[in-house]
ZAMARGU-4260 file (C-alpha; in steps of 0.2 Angstrom, whole numbers, plus 5000, padded with zeros to 4 digits):
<rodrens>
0) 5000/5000/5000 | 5007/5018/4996 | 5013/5029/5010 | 4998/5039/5016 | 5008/5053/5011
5) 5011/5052/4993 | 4992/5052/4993 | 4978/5065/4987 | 4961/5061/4989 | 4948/5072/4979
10) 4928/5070/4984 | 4919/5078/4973 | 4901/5082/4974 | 4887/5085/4960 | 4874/5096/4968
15) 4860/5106/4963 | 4847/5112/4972 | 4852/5103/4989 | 4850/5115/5003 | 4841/5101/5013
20) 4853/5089/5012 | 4872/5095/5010 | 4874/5099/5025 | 4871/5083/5032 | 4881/5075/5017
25) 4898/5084/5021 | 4897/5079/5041 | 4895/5063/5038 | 4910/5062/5025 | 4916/5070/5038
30) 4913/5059/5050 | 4930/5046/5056 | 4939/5040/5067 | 4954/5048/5064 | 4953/5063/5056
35) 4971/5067/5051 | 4969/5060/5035 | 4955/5075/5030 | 4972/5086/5029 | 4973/5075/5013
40) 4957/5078/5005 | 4953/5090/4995 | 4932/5092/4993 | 4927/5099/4975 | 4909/5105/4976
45) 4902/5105/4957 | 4888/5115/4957 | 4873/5114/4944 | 4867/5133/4944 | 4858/5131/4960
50) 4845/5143/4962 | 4843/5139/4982 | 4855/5143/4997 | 4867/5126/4992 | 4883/5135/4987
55) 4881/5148/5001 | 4879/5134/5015 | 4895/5126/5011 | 4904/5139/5010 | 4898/5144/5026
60) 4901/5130/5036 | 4915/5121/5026 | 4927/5135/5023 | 4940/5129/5034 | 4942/5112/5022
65) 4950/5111/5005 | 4939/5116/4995 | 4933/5121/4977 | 4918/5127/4971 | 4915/5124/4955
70) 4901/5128/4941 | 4894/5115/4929 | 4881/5126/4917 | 4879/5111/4907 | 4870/5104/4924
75) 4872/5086/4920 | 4882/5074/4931 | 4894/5066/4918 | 4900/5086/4914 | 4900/5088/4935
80) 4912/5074/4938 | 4922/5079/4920 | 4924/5095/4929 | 4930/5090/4946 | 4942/5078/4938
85) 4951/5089/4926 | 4952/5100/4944 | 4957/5089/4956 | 4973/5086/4961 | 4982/5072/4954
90) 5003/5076/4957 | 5002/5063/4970 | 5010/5047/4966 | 4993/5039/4972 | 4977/5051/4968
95) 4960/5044/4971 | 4944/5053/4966 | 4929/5046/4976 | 4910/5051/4970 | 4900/5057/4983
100) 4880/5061/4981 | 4874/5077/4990 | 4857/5066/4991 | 4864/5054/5002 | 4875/5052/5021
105) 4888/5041/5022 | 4893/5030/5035 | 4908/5033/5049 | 4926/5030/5042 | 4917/5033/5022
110) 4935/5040/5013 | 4946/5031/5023 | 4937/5014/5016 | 4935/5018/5001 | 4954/5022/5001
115) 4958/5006/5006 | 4945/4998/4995 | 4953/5005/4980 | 4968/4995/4980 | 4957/4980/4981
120) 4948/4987/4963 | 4965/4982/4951 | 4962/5001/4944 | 4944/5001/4944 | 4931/5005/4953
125) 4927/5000/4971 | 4909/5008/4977 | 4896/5006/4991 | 4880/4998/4995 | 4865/5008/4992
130) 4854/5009/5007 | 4835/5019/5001 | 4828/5029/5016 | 4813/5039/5018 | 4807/5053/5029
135) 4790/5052/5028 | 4775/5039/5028 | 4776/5040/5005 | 4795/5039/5005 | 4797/5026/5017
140) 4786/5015/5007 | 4796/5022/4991 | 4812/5015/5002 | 4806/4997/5005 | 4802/4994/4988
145) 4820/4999/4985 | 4828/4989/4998 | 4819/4973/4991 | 4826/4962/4979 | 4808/4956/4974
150) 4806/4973/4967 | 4822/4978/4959 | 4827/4963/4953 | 4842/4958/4967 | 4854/4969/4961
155) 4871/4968/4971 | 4873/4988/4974 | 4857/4987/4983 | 4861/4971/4991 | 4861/4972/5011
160) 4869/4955/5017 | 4862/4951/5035 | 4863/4933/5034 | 4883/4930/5036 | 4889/4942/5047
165) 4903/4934/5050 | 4909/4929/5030 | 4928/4934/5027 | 4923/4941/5010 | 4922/4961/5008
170) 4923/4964/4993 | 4908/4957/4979 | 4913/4958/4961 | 4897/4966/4951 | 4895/4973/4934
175) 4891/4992/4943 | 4891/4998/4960 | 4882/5014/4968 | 4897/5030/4968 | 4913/5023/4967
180) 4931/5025/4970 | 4943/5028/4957 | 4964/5029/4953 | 4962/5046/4946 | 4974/5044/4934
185) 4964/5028/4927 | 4949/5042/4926 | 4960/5053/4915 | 4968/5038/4904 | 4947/5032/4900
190) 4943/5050/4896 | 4930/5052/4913 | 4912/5050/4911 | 4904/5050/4895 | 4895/5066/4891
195) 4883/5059/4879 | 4873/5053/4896 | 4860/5064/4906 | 4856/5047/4917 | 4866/5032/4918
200) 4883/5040/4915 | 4891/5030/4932 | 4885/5012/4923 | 4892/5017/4907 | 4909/5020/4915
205) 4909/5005/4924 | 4904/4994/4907 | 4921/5003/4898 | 4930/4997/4917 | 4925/4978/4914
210) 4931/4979/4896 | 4949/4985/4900 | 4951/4971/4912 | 4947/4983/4928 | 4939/4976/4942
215) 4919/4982/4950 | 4916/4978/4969 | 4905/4983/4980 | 4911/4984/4997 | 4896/4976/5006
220) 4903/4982/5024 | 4899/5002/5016 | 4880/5006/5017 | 4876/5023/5012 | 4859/5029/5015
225) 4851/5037/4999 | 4836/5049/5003 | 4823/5042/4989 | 4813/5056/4979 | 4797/5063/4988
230) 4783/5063/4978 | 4775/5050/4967 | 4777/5062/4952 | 4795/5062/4953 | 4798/5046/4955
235) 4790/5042/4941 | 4799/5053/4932 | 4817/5046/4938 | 4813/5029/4932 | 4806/5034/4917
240) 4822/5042/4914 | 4830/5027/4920 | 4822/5014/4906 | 4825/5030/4894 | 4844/5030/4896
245) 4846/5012/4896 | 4842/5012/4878 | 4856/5025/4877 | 4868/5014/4885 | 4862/4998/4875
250) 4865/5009/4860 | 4883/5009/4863 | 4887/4991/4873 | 4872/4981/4867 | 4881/4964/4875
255) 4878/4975/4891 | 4858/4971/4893 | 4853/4959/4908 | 4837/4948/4907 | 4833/4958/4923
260) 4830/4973/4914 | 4817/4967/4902 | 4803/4963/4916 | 4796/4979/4916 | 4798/4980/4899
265) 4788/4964/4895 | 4774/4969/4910 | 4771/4986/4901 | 4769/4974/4881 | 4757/4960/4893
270) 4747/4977/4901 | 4745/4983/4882 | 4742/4965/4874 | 4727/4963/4889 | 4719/4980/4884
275) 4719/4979/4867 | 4715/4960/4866 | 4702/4962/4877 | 4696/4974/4865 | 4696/4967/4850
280) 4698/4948/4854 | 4686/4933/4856 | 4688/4917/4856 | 4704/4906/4864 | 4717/4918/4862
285) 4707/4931/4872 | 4703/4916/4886 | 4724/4913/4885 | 4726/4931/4886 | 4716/4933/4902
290) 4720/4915/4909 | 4737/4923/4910 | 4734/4939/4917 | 4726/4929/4933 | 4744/4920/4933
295) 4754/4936/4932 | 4741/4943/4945 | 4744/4930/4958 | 4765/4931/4957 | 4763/4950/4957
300) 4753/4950/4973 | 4767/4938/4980 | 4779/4951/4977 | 4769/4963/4987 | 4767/4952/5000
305) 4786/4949/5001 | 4789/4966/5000 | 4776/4970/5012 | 4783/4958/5024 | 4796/4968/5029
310) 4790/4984/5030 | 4788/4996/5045 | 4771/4999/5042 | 4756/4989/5043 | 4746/5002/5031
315) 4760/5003/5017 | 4750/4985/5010 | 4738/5001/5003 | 4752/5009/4995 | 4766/4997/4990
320) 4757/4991/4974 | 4756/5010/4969 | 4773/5012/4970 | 4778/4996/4961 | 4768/4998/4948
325) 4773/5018/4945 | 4791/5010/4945 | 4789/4996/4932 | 4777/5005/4922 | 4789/5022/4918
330) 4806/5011/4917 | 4798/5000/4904 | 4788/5013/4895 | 4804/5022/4896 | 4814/5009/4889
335) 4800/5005/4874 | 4803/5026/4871 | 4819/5025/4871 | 4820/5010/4859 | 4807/5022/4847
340) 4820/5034/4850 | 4835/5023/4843 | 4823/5017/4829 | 4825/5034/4823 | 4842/5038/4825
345) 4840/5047/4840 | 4855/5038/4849 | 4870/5037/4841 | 4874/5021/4836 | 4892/5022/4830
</rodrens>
């Protein structure tokens, strides 16, 4: 392992609009053990054109750290972390740049184990677990749907592992991870993010990683807690967005699709084949069609079940079906958009 002091370490943090939640983002990142090795990080604040008190909060509580503030008027996350790696500091003979989300607090000892986790990464990226958490009745219902692996199809990132406390392995290789912890001069040799991305920008990164033989793992022992959107509107809109940008990505690493990612996509084509069938159908194929919407019904409601099972509210059985279903439907009608989209020549396919 390097000499700690050969070392630069360079957070950098995307924000727009986050006067409710940077505050509590930089004290927890804060938060260690032992703090000496804050002296070597330098935190780059890359600002979207915030239009709230963001900027003016950090400067006034944070001043006293090493720290940048930087605009990004292109507002997208690919051009935030582009920025704050061409302005970090990499004459170190070991610089890391670690992502850090304003939307999200991190746990005790965060840079420190993500320094240590990136030697374990063979010069790619070593990231986090992602923990959903809510603040009110609607977003802690928006949370446990996250949290569940019934819902979100059991991917690693989101991946809490309770039932071997006492496994020896740290470290799970994935094909992405929530944040991330990079060598910056590896970021600098793969040319940073791509800016061709609005959504999906970090998955992108991490598909060009696994090419070049770099290494993707998720340190199961760092749980960060991501504050999930607060209204139904916007979630929908996020995985809308989500299922929009997959098609993006597919468009450029079409070997990077996983059988996961078409349920919704497939729910949304039965939804439509049941409407229209029931509409213009008679006969067998309409009995087949709705013989197999009571079979999707009944392992839907499972999944509900399962979800609801371990959530903290015995009322939320009212509201998790909205939830999933608002989920499902805007990922896979924005996935079927997105494919219309490519159709067209609206991604570039080069």
């Amino acid at each position: 392992m390097s000499d700690f002091k050969s070392v630069v370490i360079s957070v950098i943090i995307p924000t727009r609009n986050e006067q409710d939640y940077i505050e509590e983002c930089i004290n927890s990142l804060l938060d260690c053990d032992e703090p000496w090795y804050i002296n070597n990080t330098e935190f780059i604040i890359v600002d979207g054109m915030s239009t709230d008190n963001t900027v003016n909060i950090i400067k006034e509580k944070f001043g006293h750290l090493k720290l940048k503030i930087l605009e990004n008027p292109n507002l997208y996350q690919a051009y935030a972390m582009n920025i704050g790696i061409k302005n970090s500091d990499n004459s170190a003979e070991y610089s890391i740049v670690i992502r850090a989300d304003a939307h999200s607090r991190y746990p005790t000892n965060y840079i420190w184990s993500c320094y240590l986790a990136s030697f374990n990464s063979t010069g790619g990226n070593a990231g986090s677990i992602q923990k959903a958490v809510g603040t009110s009745f609607f977003t802690r219902i928006v949370a446990d749907v996250m949290n569940s692996g019934y819902a979100m199809g059991g991917v690693k990132y989101r991946k809490i592992d309770d039932d071997d406390p006492f496994s020896s392995t740290k470290y799970i290789d994935s094909d992405t991870a929530y944040l991330g912890c990079w060598r910056t001069s590896d970021l600098i040799k793969w040319n940073g993010f791509n800016e061709e991305f609005q959504i999906n920008e970090d998955y992108e990164l991490n598909i060009r990683i696994r090419k070049a033989k770099g290494r993707i793992t998720v340190n199961k022992d760092l749980i960060v807690d991501y504050f999930v959107r607060s209204s139904l509107l916007s979630l929908i809109k996020q995985f809308f967005r989500y299922g929009l940008w997959k098609t993006k990505t597919l468009s450029l690493h079409p070997d990077s699709l996983k059988l996961r990612q078409l349920a919704p996509v497939l729910f949304v084509l039965f939804l439509l084949t049941l409407g229209i069938g029931n509409l213009i159908l008679t006969g067998d194929l309409l009995l087949f069609i709705n013989a197999s919407s009571l079979l999707i019904g009944t392992l839907w409601l499972v999944m509900i079940l399962l979800i609801w099972k371990n959530s903290s509210n015995l009322f939320s059985i009212l509201f998790i079906p909205i939830v999933v279903l608002s989920m499902h439907i805007s990922w896979g009608l924005g996935f079927l958009y997105g494919l219309m989209r490519w159709a067209r020549g609206g991604w570039n396919k080069s």
